[in-house]
N, C-alpha and C positions, 0 to 999 in steps of 0.2 A: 504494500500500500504506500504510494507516496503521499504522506501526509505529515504535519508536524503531533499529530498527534500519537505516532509513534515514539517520538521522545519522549510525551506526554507520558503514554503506558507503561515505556521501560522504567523511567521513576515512580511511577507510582507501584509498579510491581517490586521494584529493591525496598523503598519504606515501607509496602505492606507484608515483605518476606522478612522485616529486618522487626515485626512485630510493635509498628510505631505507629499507633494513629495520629491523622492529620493532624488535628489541635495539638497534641502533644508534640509532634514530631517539629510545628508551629511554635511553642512556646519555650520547647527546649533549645532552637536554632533562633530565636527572637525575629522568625521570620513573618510576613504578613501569611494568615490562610489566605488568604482569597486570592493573591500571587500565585501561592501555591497551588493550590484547587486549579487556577485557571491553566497553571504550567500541565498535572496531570492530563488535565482534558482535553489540550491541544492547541488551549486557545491564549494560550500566551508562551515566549519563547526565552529564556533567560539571557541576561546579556553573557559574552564570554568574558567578562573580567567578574563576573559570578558563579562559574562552575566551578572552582576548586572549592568553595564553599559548601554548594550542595554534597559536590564528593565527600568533603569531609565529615558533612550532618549524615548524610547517607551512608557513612560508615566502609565507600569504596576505597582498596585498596590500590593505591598506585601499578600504574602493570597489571592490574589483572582484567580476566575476560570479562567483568562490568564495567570495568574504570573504559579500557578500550572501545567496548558497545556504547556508554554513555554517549565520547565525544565523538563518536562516528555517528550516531543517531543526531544529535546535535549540531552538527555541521553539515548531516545531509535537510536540519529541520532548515536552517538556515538557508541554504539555497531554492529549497522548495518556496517557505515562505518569505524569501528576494522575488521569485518567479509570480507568484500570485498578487503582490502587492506593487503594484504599479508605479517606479522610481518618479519623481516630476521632472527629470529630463524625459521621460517615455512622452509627456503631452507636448504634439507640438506649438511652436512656439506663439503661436497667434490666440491657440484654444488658452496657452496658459496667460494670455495677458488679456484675455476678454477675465478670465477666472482672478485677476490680480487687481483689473478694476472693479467687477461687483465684490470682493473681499473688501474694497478700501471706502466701497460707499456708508 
């Protein structure tokens, strides 16, 4: 499935193998749930100056086959959701300045 919500699942399946529930797994990482909620379900993407954090709340091992699937999952989440979400060099340039004067009205 190309989707970002396969990163979504792989984390949410290590914090529910590693016997954490959200709110806990939340309180004890002083993380927001609802960040987190939205990361499980695919609807939000972590930045990457934020995975060595989760790694470490999630309890992945440096080198191992999670640590590895994480940032492979992660980095294939990212070019999917570059692909789906339409950069504003993609609109050409006329459309983005009819869009840059009703903005300014």
């Amino acid at each position: 499935m190309r989707d970002i919500s396969d990163f979504g699942t792989f984390f949410h399946s290590i914090r529910v193998s590693r016997g954490l529930a959200l709110m806990d797994f939340c309180r004890e990482n002083n993380f927001n749930v609802v960040l987190v909620s939205n990361i499980e379900r695919g609807m939000a993407l972590p930045q990457k100056e934020e995975i060595s954090v989760y790694l470490k709340a999630l309890k992945i091992k440096k080198g191992s086959k999670s640590y590895l699937r994480f940032l492979e999952l992660h980095e294939k989440s990212k070019k999917i959701r570059s692909e789906k979400i339409p950069h504003y060099s993609a609109i050409p340039e006329d459309k983005l300045e009819q869009i840059m004067k009703i903005l300014s009205q």
